[in-house]
C-alpha positions in Angstrom: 23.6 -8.1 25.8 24.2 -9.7 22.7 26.7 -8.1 20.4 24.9 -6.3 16.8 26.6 -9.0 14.9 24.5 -11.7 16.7 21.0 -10.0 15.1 20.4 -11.0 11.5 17.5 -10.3 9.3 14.9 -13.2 9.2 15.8 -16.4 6.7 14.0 -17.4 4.2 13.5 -21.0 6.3 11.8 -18.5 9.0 9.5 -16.5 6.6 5.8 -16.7 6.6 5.2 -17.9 3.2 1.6 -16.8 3.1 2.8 -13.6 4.4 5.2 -13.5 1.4 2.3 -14.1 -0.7 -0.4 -11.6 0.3 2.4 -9.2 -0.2 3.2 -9.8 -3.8 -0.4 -9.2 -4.1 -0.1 -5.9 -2.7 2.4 -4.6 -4.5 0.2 -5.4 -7.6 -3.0 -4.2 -6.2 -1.4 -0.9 -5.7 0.5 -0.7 -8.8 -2.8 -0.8 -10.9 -4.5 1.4 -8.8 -1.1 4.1 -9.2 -0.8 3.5 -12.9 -3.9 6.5 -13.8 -1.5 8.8 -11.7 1.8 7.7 -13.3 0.6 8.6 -16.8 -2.0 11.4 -15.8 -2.7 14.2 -13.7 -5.6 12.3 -12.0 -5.2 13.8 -8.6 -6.5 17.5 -10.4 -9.5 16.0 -13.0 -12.6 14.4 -13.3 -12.0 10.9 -14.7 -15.4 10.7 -16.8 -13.9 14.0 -18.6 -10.7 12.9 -19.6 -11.6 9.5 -20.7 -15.3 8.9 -22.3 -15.0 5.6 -24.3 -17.1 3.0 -22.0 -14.5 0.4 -21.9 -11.9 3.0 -20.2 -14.7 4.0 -17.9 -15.6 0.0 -17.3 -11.9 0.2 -16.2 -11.8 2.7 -13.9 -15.1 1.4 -12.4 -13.5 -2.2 -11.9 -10.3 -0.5 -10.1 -12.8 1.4 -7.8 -14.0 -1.3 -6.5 -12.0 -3.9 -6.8 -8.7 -2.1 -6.0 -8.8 1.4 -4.7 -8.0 1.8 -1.0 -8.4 -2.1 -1.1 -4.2 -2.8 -1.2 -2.3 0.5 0.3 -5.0 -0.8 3.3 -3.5 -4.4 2.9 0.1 -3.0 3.1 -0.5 -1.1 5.9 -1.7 -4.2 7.4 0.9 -6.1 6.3 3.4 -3.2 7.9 1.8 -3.8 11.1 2.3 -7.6 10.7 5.9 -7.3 10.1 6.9 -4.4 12.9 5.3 -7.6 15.3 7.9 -10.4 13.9 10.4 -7.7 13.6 9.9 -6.9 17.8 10.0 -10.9 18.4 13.6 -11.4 17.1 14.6 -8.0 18.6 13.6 -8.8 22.0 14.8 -12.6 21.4 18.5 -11.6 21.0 18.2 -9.4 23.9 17.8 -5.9 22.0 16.2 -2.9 22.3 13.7 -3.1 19.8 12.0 1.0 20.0 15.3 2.0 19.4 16.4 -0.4 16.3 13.1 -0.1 15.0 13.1 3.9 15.0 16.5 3.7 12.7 14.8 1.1 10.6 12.0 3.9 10.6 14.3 6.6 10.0 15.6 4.9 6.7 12.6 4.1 5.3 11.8 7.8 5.7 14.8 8.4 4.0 14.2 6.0 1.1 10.5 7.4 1.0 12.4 10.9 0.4 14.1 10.0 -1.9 11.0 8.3 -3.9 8.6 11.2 -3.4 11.2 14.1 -4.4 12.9 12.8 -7.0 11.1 9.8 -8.9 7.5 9.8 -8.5 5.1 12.3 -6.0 2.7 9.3 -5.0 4.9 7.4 -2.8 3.6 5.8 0.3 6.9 5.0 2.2 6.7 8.3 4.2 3.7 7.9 5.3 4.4 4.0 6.6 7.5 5.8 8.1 5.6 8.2 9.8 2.5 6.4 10.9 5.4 3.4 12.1 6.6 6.0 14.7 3.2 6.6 16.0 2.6 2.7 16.3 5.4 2.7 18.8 2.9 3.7 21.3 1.3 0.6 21.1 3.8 -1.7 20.5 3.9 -3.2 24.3 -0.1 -3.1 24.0 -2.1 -6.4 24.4 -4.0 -7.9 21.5 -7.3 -7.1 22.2 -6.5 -3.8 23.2 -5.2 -3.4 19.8 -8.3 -4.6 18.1 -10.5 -2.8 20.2 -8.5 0.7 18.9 -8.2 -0.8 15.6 -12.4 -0.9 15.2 -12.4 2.5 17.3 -10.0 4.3 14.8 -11.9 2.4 11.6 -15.7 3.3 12.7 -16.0 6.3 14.9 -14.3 9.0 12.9 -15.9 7.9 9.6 -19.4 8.3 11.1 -18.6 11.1 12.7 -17.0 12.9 9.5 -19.6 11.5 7.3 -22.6 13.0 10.0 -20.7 16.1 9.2 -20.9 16.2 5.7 -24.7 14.8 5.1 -25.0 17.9 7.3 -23.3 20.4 4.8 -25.6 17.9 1.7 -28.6 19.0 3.8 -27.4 22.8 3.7 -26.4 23.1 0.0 -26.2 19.6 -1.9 -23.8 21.1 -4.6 -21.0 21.6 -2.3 -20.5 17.9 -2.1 -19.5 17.4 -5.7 -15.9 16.9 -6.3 -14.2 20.4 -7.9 -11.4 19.9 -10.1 -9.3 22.2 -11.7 -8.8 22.7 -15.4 -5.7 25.0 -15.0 -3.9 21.9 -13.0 -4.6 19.6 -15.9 -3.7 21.6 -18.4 -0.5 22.4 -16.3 0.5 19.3 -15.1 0.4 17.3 -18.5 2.4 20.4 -20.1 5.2 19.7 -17.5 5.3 16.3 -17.3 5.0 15.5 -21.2 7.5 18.4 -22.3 9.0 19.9 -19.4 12.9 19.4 -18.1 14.3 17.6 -15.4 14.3 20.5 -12.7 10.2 21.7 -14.0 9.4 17.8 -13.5 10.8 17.4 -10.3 9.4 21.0 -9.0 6.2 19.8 -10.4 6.3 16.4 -8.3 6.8 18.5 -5.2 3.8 20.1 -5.8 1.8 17.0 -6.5 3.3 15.4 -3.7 2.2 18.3 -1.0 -1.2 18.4 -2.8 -2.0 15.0 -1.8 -0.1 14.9 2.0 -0.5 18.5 3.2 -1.1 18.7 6.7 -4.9 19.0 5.9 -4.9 15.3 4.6 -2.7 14.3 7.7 -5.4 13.5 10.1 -7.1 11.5 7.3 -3.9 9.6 6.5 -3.5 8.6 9.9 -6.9 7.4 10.2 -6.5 5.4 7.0 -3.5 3.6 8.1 -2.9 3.3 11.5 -6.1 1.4 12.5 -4.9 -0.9 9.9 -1.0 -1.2 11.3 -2.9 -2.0 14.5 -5.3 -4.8 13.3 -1.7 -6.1 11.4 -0.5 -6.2 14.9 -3.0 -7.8 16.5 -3.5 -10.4 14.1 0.8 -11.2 14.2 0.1 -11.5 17.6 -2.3 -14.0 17.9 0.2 -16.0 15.5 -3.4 -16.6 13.0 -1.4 -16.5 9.9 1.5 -18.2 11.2 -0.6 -21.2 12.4 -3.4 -21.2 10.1 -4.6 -24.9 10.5 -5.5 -23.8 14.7 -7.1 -20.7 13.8 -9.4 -22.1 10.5 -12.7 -20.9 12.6 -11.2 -17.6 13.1 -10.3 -16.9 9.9 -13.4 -18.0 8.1 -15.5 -15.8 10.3 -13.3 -12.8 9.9 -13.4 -13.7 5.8 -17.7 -13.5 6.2 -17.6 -10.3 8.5 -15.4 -8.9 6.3 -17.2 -9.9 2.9 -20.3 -8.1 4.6 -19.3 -5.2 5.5 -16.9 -4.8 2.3 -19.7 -5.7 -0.6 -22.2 -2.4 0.5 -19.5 -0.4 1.7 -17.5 -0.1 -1.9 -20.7 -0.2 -3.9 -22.7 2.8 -1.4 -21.5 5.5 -4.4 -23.4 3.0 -7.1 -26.8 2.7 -5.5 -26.6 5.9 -3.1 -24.8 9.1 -5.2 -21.1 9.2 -5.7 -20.3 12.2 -3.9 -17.5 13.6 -1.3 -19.3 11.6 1.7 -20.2 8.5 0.1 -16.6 8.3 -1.5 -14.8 8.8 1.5 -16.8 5.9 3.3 -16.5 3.9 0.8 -12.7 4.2 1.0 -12.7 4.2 5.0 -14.6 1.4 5.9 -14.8 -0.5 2.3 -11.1 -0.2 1.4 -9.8 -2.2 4.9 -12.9 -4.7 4.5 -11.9 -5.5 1.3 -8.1 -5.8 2.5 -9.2 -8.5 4.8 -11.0 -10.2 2.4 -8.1 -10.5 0.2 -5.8 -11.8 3.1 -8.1 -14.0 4.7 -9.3 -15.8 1.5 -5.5 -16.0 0.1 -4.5 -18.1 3.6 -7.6 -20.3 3.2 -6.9 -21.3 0.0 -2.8 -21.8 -0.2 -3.6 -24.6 1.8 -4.6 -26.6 -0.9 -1.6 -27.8 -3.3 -3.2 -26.3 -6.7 -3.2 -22.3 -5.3 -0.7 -22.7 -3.6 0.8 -22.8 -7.4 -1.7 -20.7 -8.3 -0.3 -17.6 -6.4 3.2 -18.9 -5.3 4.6 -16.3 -7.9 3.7 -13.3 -6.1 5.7 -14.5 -3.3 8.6 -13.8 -5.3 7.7 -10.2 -5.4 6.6 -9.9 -1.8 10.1 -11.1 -0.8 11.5 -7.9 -2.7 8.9 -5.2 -1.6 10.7 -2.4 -1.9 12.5 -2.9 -4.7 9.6 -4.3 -7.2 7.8 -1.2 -5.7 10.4 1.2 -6.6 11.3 -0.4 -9.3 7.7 0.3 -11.0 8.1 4.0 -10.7 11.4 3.9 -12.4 9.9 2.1 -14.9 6.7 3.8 -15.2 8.3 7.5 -14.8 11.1 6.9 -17.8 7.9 5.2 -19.8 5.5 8.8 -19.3 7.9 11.4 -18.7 9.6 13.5 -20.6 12.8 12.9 -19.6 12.0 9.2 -20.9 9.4 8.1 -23.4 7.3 11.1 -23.1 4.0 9.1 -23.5 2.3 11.1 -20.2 -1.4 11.7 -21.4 -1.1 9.5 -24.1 -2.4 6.2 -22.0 -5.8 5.3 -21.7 -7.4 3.2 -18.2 -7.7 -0.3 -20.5 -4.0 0.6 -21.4 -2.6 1.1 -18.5 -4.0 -2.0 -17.0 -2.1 -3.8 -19.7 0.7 -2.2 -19.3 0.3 -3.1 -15.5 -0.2 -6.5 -16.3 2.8 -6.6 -18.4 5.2 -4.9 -16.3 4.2 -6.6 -13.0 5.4 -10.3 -15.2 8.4 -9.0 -15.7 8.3 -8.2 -12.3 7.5 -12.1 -11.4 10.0 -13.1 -13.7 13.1 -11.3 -12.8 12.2 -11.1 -8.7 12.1 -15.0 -9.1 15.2 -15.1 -11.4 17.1 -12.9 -8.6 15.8 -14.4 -5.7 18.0 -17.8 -6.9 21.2 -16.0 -6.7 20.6 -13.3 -3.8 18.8 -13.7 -0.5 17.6 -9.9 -0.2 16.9 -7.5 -2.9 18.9 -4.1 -3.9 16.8 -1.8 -1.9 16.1 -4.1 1.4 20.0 -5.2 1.2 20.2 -1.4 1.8 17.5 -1.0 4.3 19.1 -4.4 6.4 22.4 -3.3 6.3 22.1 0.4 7.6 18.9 -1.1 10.4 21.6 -3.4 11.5 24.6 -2.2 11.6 26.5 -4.1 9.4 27.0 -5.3 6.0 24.1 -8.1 5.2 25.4 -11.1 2.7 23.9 -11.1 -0.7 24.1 -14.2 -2.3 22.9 -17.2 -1.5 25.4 -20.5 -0.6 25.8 -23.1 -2.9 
């Protein structure tokens, strides 16, 4: 067996540039969709009551559908992708890849800790983390196998769970209106925009076991592991890697995708936005609308002009981690107390400006480092405890 000093994180020469692409997207997607909950308590109200002004509910309209459960959907995919070329170069250089996969696993947990406890309660690296150990089980399972779960884990308990509720609408309509609670508002801003250090980061915990308490753990799951598993499959059957081959392929998942994804995240528009018709509009309509994204950003970096077009975000999808850290630093010293203080303060058409603004920066300084360095802070970190051995920084000249 080849000694640990043989196995090196992928080169850029070796990257997936598409890949790198689609990922800079991500990391933007989900940024505007996490700004209402960096400088609000959005998890505890009703939107409509806390802003009124039609262009901040035109905003948060055009994030429902053009961004909610579209791009943490995308990453997971994405995740999915990556654990495939990640297995490839284990097993190449003759190593066991559950085991150096589990401590690259086990330090993204780690990290994910770290984000969730004492930055910002929305994080989503614990829950790649976890739902990474669980596609483990599959990762010696065929491709199609791995699609057929994939559509199994997607369709069948969203019908089912969505059969249970227009069961409970039949019973008593009013019980499938969202509740929200005042007290939590009121609470939450208090802390946030005036409280210390030690009531902020108690606070977070709260926040963070309000959203991922065991009762929302079968949901997660759901949510992301079908979509690790289509990742997978599609890695696999090397369609991104060798686009020109696989053009029919593509273009028919794009269509399938588009069809499914237009009803599914309008259904609370032309139905009634309720519980059931949310939740299928984020189960089924949030991975549809991931694909579409992927699939229509390979088909078009193929042609020279968007290539240019959306070449930036590659520069942030080669720095994940850290331009997805790095916006809850940013955005946490901005709203809390222990920073700006502006938490309440920021309405929807804000905060999408602000997005806009700090994702450049973003562009500009993930480009600016990625001429010096090959590997940002944080995946420097992740690379060099996942293999063993300090990882060179900078780049030769």
């Amino acid at each position: 067996m080849m000694s640990s000093h043989e196995l090196q994180p992928i080169s850029s020469t070796e990257r997936i540039k598409v890949i790198d692409i689609i990922r800079g997207f991500a990391i933007f997607g989900i940024f505007l969709v996490n700004m209402p909950a960096f400088n609000s308590p959005s998890v505890y109200l009703q939107p409509e009551d806390w802003w009124s002004s039609a262009l901040d509910l035109a905003t948060l309209t055009f994030i429902d559908l053009f961004a909610q459960a579209n791009f943490y959907t995308l990453f997971s995919f994405l995740f999915g992708f990556g654990m495939v070329l990640f297995q490839e170069r284990a097993v190449q250089k003759g190593y066991s890849y559950p085991s150096l996969v589990t401590r690259r696993l086990l330090i993204l947990l780690f990290i994910g800790c770290i984000h969730a406890f004492l930055i910002w309660h929305g994080d989503i690296l614990i829950s790649y983390a976890i739902i990474g150990a669980l596609y483990l089980v599959f990762h010696k399972t065929k491709p199609t196998s791995l699609l057929v779960v994939s559509l199994l884990l997607i369709f069948v308990p969203t019908f089912l769970f969505f059969g249970l509720l227009m069961l409970v609408y039949l019973v008593e309509p009013t019980s499938l209106i969202p509740t929200y609670s005042s007290h939590l508002v009121e609470e939450t801003t208090k802390i946030y925009s005036s409280g210390s250090f030690i009531e902020i980061t108690m606070q977070r915990i709260q926040d963070w076991y309000y959203v991922n308490n065991l009762g929302n753990g079968l949901f997660l799951v759901f949510a992301l592991l079908p979509m690790f598993l289509l990742g997978a499959y599609i890695a696999k059957k090397k369609w991104f890697a060798q686009v020109e081959s696989h053009l029919l392929v593509i273009r028919r998942l794009l269509y399938i995708s588009l069809v499914i994804a237009i009803p599914m995240k309008l259904l609370p528009y032309y139905t009634e936005k309720n519980i059931a018709t949310d939740y299928v509009q984020d189960a089924i309509g949030g991975p549809a609308m991931a694909l579409v994204y992927a699939t229509t950003i390979v088909l078009l970096t193929r042609k020279k002009l968007w290539q240019s077009i959306f070449s930036p975000f590659g520069y942030v999808g080669r720095l994940p981690l850290s331009n997805y850290l790095f916006q809850s630093v940013m955005c946490t010293l901005i709203f809390y107390h222990y920073g700006l203080g502006f938490y309440g303060k920021v309405s929807p058409f804000f905060g999408v400006i602000l997005t806009v603004v700090i994702f450049i920066v973003q562009l500009g300084i993930s480009k600016w480092w990625l001429s010096r360095y090959q590997f940002g802070p944080v995946e420097w970190f992740w690379r060099t405890l996942t293999y063993g051995r300090k990882q060179k920084m900078r780049l030769n000249r």
